[in-house]
C-alpha positions in Angstrom: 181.0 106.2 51.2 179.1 102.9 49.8 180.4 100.3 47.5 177.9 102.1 44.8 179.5 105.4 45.3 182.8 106.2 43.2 186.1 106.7 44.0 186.3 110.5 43.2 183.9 111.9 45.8 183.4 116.0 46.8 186.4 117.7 48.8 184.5 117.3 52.0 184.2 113.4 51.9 188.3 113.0 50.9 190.0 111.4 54.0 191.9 114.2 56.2 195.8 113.9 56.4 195.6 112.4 60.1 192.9 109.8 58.2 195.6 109.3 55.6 198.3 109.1 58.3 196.2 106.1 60.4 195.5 104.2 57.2 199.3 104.3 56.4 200.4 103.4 59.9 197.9 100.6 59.7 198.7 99.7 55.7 202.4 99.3 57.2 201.7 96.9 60.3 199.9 94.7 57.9 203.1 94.7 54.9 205.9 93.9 57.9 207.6 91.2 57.9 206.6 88.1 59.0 205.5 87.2 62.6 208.1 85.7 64.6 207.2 82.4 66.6 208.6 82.7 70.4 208.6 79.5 71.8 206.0 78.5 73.9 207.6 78.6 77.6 208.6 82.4 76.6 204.9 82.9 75.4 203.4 81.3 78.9 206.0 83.4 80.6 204.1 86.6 79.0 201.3 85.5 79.7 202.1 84.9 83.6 204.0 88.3 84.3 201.9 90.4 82.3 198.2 89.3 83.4 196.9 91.3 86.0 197.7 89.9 89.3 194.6 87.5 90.5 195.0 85.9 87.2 198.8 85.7 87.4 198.6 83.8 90.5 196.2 81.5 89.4 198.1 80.4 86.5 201.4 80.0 88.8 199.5 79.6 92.0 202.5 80.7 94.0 204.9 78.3 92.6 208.6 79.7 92.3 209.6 77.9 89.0 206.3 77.9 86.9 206.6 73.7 87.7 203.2 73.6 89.7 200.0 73.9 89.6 198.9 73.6 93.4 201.6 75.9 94.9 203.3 73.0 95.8 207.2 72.6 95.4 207.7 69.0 95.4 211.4 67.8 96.4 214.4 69.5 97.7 215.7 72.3 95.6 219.4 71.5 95.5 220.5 74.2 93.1 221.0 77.8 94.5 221.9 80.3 91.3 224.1 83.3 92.3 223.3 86.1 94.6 220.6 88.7 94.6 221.4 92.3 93.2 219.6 95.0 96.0 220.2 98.3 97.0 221.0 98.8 100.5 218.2 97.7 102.6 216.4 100.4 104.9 214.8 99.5 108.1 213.4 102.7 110.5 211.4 102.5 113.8 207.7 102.9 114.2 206.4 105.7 116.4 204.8 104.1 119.6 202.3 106.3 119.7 200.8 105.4 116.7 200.9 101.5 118.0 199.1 102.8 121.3 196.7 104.3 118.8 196.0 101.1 116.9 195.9 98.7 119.9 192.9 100.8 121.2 190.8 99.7 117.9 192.5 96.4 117.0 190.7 93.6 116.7 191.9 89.8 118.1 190.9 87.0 115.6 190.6 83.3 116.3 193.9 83.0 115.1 195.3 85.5 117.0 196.8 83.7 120.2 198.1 80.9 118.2 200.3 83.5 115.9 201.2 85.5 119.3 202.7 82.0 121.1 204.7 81.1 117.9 206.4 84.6 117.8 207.5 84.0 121.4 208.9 80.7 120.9 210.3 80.6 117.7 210.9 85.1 117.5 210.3 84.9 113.9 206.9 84.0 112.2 205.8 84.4 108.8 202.3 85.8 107.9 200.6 84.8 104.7 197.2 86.2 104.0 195.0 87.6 101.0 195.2 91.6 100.2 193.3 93.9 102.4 193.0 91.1 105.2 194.8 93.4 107.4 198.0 91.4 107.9 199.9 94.4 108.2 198.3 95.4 111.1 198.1 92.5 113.3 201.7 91.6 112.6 202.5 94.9 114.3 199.6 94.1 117.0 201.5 90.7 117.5 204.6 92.6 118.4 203.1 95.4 120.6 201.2 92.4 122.7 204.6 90.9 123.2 206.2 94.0 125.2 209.0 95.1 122.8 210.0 98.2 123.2 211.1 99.3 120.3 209.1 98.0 116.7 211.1 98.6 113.7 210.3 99.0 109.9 212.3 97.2 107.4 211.8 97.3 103.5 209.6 95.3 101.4 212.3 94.9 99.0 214.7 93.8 101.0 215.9 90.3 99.6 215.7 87.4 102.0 219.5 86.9 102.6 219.7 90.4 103.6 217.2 90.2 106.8 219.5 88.9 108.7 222.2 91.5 108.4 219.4 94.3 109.5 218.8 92.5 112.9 221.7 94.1 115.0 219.5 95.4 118.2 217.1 94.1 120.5 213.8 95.2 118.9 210.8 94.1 117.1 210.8 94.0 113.3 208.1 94.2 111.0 208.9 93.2 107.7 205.3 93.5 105.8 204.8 92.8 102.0 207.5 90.9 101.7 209.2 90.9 98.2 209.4 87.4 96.9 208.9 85.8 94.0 209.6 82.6 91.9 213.2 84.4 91.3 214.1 85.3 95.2 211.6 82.8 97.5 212.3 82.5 101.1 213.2 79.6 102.1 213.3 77.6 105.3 217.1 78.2 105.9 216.8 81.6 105.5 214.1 81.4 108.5 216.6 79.4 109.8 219.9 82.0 109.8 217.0 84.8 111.0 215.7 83.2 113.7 219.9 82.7 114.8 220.2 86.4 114.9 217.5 87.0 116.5 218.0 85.0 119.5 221.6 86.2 119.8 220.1 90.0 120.4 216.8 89.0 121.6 214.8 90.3 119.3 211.3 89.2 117.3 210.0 89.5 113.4 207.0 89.0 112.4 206.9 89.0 108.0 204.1 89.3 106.0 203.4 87.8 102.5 200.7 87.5 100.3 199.1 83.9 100.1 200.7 82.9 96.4 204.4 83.5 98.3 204.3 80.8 100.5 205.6 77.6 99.7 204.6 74.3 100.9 207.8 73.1 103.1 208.1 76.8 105.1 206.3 77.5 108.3 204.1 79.8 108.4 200.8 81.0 109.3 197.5 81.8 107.3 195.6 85.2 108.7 192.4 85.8 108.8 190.7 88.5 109.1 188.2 89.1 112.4 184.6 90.3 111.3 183.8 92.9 109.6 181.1 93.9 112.3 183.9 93.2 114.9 186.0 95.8 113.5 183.4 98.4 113.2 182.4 97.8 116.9 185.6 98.0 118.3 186.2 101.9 116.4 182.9 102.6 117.8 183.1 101.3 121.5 186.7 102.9 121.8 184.7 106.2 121.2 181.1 105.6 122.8 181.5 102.7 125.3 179.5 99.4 125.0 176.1 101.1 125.5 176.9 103.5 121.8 177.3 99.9 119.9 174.1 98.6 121.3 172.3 102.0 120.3 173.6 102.1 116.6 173.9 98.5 115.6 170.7 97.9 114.1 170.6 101.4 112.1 169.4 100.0 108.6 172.9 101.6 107.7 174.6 99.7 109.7 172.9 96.5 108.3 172.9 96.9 105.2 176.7 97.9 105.3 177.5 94.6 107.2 175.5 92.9 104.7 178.1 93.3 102.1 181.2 92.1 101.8 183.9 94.7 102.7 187.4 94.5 104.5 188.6 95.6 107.7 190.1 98.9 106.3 186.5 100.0 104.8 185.2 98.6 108.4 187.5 101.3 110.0 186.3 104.2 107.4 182.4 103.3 108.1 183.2 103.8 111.6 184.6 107.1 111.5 181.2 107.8 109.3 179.5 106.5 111.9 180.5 108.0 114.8 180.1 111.5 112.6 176.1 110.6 112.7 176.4 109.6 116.3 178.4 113.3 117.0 175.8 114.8 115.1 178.1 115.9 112.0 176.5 114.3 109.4 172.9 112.5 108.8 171.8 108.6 109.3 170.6 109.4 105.3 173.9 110.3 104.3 175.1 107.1 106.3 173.1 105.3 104.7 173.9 107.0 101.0 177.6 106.5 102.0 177.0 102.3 103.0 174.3 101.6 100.2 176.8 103.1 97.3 178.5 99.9 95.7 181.2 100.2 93.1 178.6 99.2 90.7 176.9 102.3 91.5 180.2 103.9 91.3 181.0 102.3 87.7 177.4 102.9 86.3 177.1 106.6 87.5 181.0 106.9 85.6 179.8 105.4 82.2 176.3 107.7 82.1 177.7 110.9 83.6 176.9 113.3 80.9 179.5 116.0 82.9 182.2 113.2 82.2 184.1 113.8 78.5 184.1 111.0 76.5 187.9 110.6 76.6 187.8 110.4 80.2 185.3 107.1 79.9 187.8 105.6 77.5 190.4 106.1 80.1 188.2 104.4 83.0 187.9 101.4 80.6 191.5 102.0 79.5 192.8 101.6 83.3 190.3 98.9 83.8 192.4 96.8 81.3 195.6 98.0 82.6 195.1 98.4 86.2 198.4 97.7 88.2 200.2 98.4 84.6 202.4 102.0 83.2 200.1 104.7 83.2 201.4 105.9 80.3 200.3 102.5 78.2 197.0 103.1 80.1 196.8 106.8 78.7 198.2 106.1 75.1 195.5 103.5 74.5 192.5 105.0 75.9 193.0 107.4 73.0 192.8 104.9 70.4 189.6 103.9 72.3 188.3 107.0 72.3 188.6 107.7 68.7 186.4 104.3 68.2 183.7 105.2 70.8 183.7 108.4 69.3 183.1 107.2 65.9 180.4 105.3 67.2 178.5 107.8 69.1 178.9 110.6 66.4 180.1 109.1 62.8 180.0 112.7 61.1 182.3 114.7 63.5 186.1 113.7 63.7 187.3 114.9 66.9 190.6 115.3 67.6 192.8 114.3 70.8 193.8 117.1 73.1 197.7 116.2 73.3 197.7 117.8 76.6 194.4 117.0 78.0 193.7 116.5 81.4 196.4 116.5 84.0 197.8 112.7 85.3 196.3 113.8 88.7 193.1 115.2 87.3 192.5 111.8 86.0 193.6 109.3 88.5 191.3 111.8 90.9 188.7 110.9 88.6 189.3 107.0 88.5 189.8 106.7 92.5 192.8 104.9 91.6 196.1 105.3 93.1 200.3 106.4 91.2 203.1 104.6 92.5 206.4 103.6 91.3 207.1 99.7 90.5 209.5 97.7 88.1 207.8 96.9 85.0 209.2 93.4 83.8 210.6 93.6 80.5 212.6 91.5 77.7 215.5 93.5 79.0 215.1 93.2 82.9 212.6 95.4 85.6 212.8 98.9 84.5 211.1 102.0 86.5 207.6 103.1 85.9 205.3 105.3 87.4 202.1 102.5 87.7 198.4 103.2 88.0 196.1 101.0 89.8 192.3 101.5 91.5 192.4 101.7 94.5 189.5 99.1 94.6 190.4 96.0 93.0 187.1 95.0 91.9 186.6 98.0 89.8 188.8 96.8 86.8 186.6 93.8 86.4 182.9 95.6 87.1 184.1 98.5 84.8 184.1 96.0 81.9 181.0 94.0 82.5 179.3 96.8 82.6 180.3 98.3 79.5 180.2 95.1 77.9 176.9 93.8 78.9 174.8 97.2 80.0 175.8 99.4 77.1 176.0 97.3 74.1 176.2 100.2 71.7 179.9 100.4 73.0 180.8 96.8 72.0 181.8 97.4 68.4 184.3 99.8 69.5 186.0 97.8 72.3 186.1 94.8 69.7 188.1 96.7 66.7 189.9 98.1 69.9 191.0 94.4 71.6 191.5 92.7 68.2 194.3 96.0 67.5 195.5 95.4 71.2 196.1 91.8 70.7 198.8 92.4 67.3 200.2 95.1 69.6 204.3 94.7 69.5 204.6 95.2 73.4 203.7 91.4 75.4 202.1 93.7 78.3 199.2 94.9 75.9 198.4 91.9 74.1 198.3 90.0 77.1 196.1 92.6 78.8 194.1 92.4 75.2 193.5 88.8 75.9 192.5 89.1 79.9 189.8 91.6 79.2 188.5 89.3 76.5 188.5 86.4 79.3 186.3 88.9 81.2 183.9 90.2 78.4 183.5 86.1 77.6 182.9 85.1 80.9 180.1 88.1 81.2 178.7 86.7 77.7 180.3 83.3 75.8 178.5 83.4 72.8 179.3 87.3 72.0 182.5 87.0 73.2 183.4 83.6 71.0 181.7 85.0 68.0 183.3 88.7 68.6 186.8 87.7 69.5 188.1 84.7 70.4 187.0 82.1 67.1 187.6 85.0 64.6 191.1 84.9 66.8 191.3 81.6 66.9 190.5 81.0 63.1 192.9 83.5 62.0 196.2 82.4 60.4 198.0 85.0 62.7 200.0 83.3 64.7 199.4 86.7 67.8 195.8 86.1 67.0 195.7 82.7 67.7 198.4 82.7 70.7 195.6 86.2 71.7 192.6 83.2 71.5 194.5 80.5 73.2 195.4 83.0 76.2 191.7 84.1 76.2 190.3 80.5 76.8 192.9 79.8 79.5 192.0 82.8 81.7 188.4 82.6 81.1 188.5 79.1 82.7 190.5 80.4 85.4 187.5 83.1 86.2 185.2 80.4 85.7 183.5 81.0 82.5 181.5 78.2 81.5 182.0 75.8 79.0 185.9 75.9 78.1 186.5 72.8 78.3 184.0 71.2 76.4 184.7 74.1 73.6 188.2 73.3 73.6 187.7 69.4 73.6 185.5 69.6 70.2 188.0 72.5 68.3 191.0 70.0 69.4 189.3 66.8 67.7 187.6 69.2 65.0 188.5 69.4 61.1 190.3 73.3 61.8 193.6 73.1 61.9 193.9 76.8 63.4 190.7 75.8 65.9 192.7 73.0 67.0 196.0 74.6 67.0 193.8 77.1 69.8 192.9 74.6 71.7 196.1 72.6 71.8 198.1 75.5 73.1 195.3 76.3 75.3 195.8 72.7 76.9 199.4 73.7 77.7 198.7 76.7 79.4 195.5 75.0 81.3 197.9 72.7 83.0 198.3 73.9 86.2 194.6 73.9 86.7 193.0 71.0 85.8 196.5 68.4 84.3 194.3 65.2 83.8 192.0 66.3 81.0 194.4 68.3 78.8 197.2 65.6 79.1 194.3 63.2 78.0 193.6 65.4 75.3 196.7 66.1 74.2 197.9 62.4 73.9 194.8 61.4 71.9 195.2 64.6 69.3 199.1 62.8 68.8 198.0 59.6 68.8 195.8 60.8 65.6 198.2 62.8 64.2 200.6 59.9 64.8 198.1 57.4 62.7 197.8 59.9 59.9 201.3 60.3 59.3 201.8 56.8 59.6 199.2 56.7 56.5 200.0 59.3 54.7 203.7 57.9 54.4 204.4 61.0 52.4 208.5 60.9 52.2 208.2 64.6 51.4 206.1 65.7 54.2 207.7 67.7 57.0 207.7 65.8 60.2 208.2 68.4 62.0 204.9 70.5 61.1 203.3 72.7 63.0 200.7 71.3 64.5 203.0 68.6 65.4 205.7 71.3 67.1 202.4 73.1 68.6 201.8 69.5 70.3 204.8 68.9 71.5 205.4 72.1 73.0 201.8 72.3 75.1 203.2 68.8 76.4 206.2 70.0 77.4 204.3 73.1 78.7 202.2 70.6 80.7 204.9 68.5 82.3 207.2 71.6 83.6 203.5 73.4 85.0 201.7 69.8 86.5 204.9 68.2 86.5 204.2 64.8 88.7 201.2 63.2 86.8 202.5 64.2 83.6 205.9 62.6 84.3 204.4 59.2 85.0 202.0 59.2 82.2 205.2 60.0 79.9 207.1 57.1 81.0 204.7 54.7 80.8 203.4 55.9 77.3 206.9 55.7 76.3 207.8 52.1 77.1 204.4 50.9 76.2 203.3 52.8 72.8 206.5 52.9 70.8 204.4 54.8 68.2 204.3 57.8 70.3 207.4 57.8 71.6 209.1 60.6 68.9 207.0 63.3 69.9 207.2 62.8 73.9 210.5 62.5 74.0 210.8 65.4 71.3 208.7 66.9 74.8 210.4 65.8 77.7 213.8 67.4 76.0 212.0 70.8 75.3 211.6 71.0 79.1 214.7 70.0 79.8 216.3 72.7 77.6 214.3 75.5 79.7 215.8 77.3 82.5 215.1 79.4 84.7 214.4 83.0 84.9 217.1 85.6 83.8 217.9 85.7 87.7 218.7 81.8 88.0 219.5 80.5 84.1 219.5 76.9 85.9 218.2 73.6 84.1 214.5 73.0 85.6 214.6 69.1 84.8 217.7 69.0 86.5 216.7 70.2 89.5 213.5 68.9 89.3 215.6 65.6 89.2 218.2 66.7 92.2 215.2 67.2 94.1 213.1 64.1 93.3 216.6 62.0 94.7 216.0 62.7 98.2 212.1 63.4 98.1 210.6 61.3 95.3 212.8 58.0 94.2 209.9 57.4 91.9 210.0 60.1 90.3 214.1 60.1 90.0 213.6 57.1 88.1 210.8 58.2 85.5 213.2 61.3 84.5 215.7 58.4 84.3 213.6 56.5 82.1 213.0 59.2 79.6 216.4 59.9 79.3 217.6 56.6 78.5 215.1 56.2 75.5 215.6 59.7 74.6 219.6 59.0 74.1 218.9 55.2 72.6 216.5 57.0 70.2 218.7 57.8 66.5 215.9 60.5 66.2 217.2 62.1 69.7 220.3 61.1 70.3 222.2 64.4 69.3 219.9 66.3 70.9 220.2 64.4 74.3 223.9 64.5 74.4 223.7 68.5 73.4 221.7 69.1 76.4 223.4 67.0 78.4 226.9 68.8 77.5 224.9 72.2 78.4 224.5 70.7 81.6 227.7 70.2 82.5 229.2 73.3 81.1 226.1 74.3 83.5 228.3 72.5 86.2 231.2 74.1 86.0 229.9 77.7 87.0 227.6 75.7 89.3 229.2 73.6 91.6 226.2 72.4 93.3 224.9 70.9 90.5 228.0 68.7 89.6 226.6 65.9 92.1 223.7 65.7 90.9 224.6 65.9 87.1 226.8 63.0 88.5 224.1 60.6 90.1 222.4 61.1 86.9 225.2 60.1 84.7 225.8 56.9 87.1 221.7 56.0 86.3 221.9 56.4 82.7 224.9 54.4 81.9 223.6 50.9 82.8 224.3 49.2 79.1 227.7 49.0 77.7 226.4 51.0 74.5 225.4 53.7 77.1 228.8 54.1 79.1 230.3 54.2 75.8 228.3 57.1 74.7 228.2 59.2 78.0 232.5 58.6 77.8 233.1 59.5 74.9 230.6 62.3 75.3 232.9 63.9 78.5 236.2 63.1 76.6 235.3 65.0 73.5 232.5 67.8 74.2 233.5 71.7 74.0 234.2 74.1 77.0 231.5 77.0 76.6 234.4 78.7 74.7 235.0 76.6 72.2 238.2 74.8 74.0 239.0 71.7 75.5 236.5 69.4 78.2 236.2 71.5 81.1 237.8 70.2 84.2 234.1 69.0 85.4 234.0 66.6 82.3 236.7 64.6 83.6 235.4 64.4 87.2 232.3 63.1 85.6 234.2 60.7 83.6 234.7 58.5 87.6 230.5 58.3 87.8 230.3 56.5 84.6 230.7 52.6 85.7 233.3 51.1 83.6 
């Protein structure tokens, strides 16, 4: 109906009850109540356990704690939080004749005879490598080679302090896919207490992680794959001899197949192809069908299948956004999707949703994508869910590029439908909003600024900016151009919501590239510092939100980049006393975090227990802070709140009480100071309410009288 046209129109153009039912439901998302503001550690966790996984890792880069950006855990960790909560651990033996089987086939790489002498000499060896590399494999290869008898399966969830207990008999183990995480990492001494076991019963394990689980300090080895035209040689010769490689190597199949990129375990399927021509079961032209087909092809041929319903494409772009997510979520919101493309294609007909449509099978068939179960990470811990993933991971990506940039006509649907994602309730789906908007941006920035991201990033929503913010940071993470420059001129523009963006964004960018958004961010408070200053408006709000929203993407920064960030604080601190409030109102955000709901202990402080033994210079910078932060009247209560936190910490923690205790033994070096860190452990609350807890009054002897 157009603007000219009144409101009273003929029966047949009066909105439908489910028409009436969708503008309600909509009518009432936009009347409830206002947004609530999480802070922004909780809204970077989000964004970290909710992006699919390449992007996830990129953000954390394998670091336990969210502190770095390189993967790199700098320091001892002193602190070790509680115990981990498993079901029993499962371990079963592998059939031999299916290792006979593989040896046959398996393929040595450079790396090979290195890995195999470690295992002998120190039993137990760690394998880090990227998906589909075919770790699995030559971890079990590695044990075959070394003569054990007996190889033996444990489970992938079984939590690093439980190994040990599973290595009672003189076997190989194979513990592949290791479970860890910035919750439950392996560490050295764990290696250490495994590799005792194993030498009292003579046995071997060989683990295998993914690349992002490693840390810096533990031992292990980085796979890689042999070649892909290895691998397919070896499945062929096994068969034919040498003389049936030589005769089918040069096939334009076979060229063309090695020509792209593909992973040992596609190597193995393109053998048993091959060797079908070679047997005379199938044709070199269905060879060459089967090595030519890309998953471009694949997506393309999806998208313009007129035999494919409409619903079904929505799904397909649906999964591509939540691959690896619930496939519920995946199935609810490719209706809404649907509806929208529907709209578009035919405006006149409003088709309905068959509430049991296709089967869950049926449509995973369809995709080439694989059910499993997983935790899903939620507010409320990991809670079951039957997932739904392709089975290739470059699908998810292709699916949406190809929408995006080959079929325009489909753009105005998946914009109405990311922009309603990203004010979704659930973190998973607006995160997910805001990764496929990183995508559609990288395929084409100036659609994907003008469709999503600045009318996000302009909006006075506080989930549409945080939705713009999260879009930037990916989309520099999977190399779109231009971020940084956009985010340099909407930080020093006019825009307080563009600028808001691209401070948070900052934050969150950290990890990848600290120098130019700590740069950034100190110049946007050294402005907003001179402006205040001017102003000198006794009735203005200090704490503002621009001015929070800056001091929370620094303290963002220093817990992600922490060690150049930490020096840059201290010195700006003793040197620019005009910027002083804000970075210390930063420093003492981060250290009020903690960590995740499996280890609630302070970062900072063991960041700082840590730094004692691995980084005196670094010891003394958190020292520095803290002194001006408790010598600062604007901070003072809020130092010796978090400090008191700390020592309740203390009491369930022993292991932190010493280095709580250094700490107080640094900052009391002024009379003033011993005063106020005394009568801080004489008079602060138990975390019941009651008396000093015991560990207060131990404390009291590390403050120098």
């Amino acid at each position: 109906m157009s603007a000219a046209q009144p409101e009273t129109a003929s029966d047949d153009t009066k909105p439908t009850g489910a028409e009436e039912e969708e503008k309600q439901e909509k009518q009432e998302r936009t009347d409830a109540a206002p947004e609530q503001r999480p802070p922004a550690w909780a809204a970077r966790r989000d964004l970290i356990e909710h992006s699919p996984g390449n992007l996830a890792g990129n953000l954390v880069h394998g670091n336990q704690y969210g502190l770095t950006g390189g993967g790199e855990v700098h320091g001892n960790l002193n602190i070790q939080i509680g115990g981990d909560r498993e079901t029993p651990a499962l371990s079963g033996e592998i059939p031999a004749d299916s290792l006979a089987r593989m040896s046959v086939t398996f393929v040595e790489s450079a790396l090979f005879a290195e890995a195999l002498t470690r295992l002998r000499s120190e039993r137990v060896l760690v394998l880090s490598g990227g998906d589909s590399t075919g770790r699995r494999s030559a971890a079990l290869m590695l044990l075959h080679r070394l003569g054990v008898e007996h190889v033996r399966s444990i489970d992938s969830t079984t939590s690093p302090v439980a190994v040990r207990d599973l290595l009672g008999v003189p076997a190989g183990f194979l513990l592949a896919d290791m479970s860890v995480s910035r919750t439950r990492p392996l560490r050295e001494t764990h290696l250490f207490a495994i590799r005792e076991q194993l030498a009292r019963v003579d046995g071997h394990l060989v683990i295998t992680v993914t690349e992002s689980a490693t840390r810096r300090n533990l031992a292990h080895l980085a796979w890689e794959p042999p070649s892909c035209e290895d691998v397919l040689a070896a499945h062929v010769r096994s068969c034919q001899g040498a003389s049936g490689w030589e005769q089918v190597r040069d096939l334009a199949a076979v060229r063309g197949f090695l020509d792209e990129d593909h992973t040992p375990g596609e190597a193995a399927d393109f053998a048993q192809r091959l060797l079908s021509v070679i047997a005379g079961g199938a044709t070199e032209e269905e060879l060459s069908s089967y090595g030519a087909q890309s998953a471009q092809t694949q997506v393309e041929s999806w998208l313009t299948d007129e035999g494919t319903h409409l619903r079904d494409k929505a799904f397909l772009i649906s999964l591509s956004v939540f691959d690896g997510a619930p496939y519920a979520l995946a199935a609810e919101l490719s209706d809404r999707l649907f509806r929208l493309l529907h709209a578009t294609e035919n405006p006149a007909i409003r088709e309905g949703v068959p509430v049991f449509g296709s089967s869950r099978r049926a449509r995973l068939g369809l995709a080439r994508a694989r059910g499993y179960h997983e935790a899903e990470l939620t507010a409320w811990g990991p809670v079951d869910q039957y997932m739904a993933a392709f089975k290739d991971d470059t699908l998810p990506t292709r699916l949406l590029d190809t929408a995006w940039m080959l079929y325009p006509s489909a753009r105005a649907a998946l914009v109405s439908w990311l922009r309603e994602l990203a004010t979704d309730p659930r973190p998973l789906v607006r995160t997910r909003a805001s990764a496929a908007a990183a995508v559609l941006t990288k395929s084409d920035l100036s659609s994907g600024l003008a469709h999503l991201v600045e009318p996000w990033a302009r909006g006075r929503s506080y989930a549409a900016r945080l939705a713009a913010a999260n879009t930037l940071t990916l989309a520099h993470l999977l190399r779109a151009p231009a971020i940084p420059e956009i985010l340099h001129d909407w930080c020093v523009g006019e825009d307080e919501n563009l600028r808001w963006t691209a401070i948070r964004a900052y934050g969150l960018l950290g990890p990848a590239l600290p120098e130019k958004p700590l740069n950034a961010l100190i110049a946007a408070t050294r402005e907003y510092c001179r402006k205040r200053d001017r102003t000198k408006d006794p009735e203005e709000d200090e704490m503002n939100d621009e001015l929070l929203e800056l001091i929370e993407a620094v303290q963002l920064l220093l817990l992600s980049a922490r060690s150049p960030v930490l020096a840059k604080l201290s010195d700006l601190a003793r040197d620019e006393p005009s910027l002083r409030g804000p970075l210390l109102g930063a420093f003492l955000l981060a250290c009020e975090q903690r960590g995740d709901e499996a280890g609630p202990h302070p970062l900072v402080l063991e960041w700082y227990g840590g730094a004692l033994d691995e980084s005196p210079l670094q010891s003394d910078q958190l020292t520095v802070l803290w002194r001006f932060a408790l010598n600062d009247r604007h901070h003072t209560d809020h130092a010796l709140g978090i400090l008191a936190s700390w020592v309740r910490h203390a009491e369930q923690t022993p292991v932190a009480e010493p280095v709580l205790a250094r700490l107080v033994t640094d900052l009391a070096q002024e009379p003033s100071e011993r005063l106020r860190l005394g009568h801080l452990l004489r008079t602060m609350s138990s975390a019941d309410g009651g008396p000093p807890p015991p560990v207060a009054g131990r404390l009291l002897t590390a403050v120098p009288r």
